[in-house]
C-alpha positions as CSV (number, residue, x, y, z in Angstrom):
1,X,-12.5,-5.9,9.6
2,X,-11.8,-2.3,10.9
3,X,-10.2,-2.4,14.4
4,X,-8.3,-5.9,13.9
5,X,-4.8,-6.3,13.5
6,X,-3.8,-5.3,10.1
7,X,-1.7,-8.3,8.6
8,X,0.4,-8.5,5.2
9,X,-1.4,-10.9,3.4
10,X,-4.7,-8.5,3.7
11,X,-2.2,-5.2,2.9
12,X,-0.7,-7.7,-0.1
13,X,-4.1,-8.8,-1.5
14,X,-5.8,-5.0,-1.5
15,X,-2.3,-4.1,-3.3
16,X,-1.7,-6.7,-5.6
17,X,-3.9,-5.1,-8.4
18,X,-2.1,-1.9,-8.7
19,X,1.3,-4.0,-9.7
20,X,0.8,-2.8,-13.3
21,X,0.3,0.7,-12.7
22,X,3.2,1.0,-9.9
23,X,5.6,-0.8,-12.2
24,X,4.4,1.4,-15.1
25,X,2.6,-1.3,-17.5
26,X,-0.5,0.7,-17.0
27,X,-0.4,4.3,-17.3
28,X,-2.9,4.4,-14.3
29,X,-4.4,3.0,-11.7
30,X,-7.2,1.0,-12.0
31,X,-10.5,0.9,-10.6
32,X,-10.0,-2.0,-8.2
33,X,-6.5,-0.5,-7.3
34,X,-8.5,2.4,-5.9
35,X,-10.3,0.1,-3.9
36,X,-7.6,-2.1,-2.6
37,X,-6.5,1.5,-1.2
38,X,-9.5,2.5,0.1
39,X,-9.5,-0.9,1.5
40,X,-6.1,-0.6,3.3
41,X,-7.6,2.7,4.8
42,X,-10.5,0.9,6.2
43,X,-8.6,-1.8,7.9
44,X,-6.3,0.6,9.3
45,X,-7.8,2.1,12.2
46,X,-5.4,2.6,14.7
47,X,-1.9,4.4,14.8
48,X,-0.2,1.0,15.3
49,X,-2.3,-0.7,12.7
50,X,-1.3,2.6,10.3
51,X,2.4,1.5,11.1
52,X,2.0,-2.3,10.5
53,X,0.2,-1.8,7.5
54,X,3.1,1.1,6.3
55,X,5.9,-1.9,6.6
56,X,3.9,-4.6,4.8
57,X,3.8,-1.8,2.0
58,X,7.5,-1.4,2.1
59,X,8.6,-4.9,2.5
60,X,6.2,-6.0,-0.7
61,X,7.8,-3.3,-2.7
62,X,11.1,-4.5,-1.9
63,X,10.1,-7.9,-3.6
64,X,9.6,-5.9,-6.9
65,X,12.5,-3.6,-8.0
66,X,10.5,-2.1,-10.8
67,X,8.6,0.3,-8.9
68,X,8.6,3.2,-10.1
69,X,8.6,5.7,-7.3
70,X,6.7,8.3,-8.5
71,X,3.7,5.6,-9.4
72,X,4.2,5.1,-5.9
73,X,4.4,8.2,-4.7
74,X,1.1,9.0,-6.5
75,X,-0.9,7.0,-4.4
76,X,-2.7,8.0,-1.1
77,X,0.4,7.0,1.4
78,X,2.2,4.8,-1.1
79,X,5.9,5.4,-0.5
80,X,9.1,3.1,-0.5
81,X,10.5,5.9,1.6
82,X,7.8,6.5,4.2
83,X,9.2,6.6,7.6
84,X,6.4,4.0,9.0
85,X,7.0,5.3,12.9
86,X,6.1,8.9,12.0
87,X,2.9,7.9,10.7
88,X,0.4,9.4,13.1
């Protein structure tokens, strides 16, 4: 729910669907990829739930070293190289 603290296992779940497209299996992202995003978007209200929610991104894609980046960097604030404080 908006305005609680944003934890991985919510970020993980709304993300897990776009695996195929960020690793490049599927040429794009499917429909319930866009709405894990917009779901990540909805929980994270605040600047420090923003932030939290920016390192549960990172540290998933660190589990899978076929990202591609520019999959990645495709999606709305997808990014292994977001700097997570400078999220405002």
């Amino acid at each position: 729910m908006p305005g609680e603290a944003v934890d991985c296992r919510q970020v993980n779940s709304s993300l897990a669907t776009c695996i195929p497209f960020l690793t490049r299996a599927d040429a794009s992202p499917s429909a319930s990829c866009c709405a894990g995003i917009k779901n990540i978007k909805t929980l994270a209200q605040t600047l420090a739930d923003k932030r939290a929610a920016c390192k549960c991104i990172k540290t998933a894609a660190a589990h899978y070293p076929n990202i591609k980046d520019d999959a990645a960097s495709s999606l709305p604030n997808i990014s292994r190289t977001t700097n997570c404080q400078a999220i405002n």
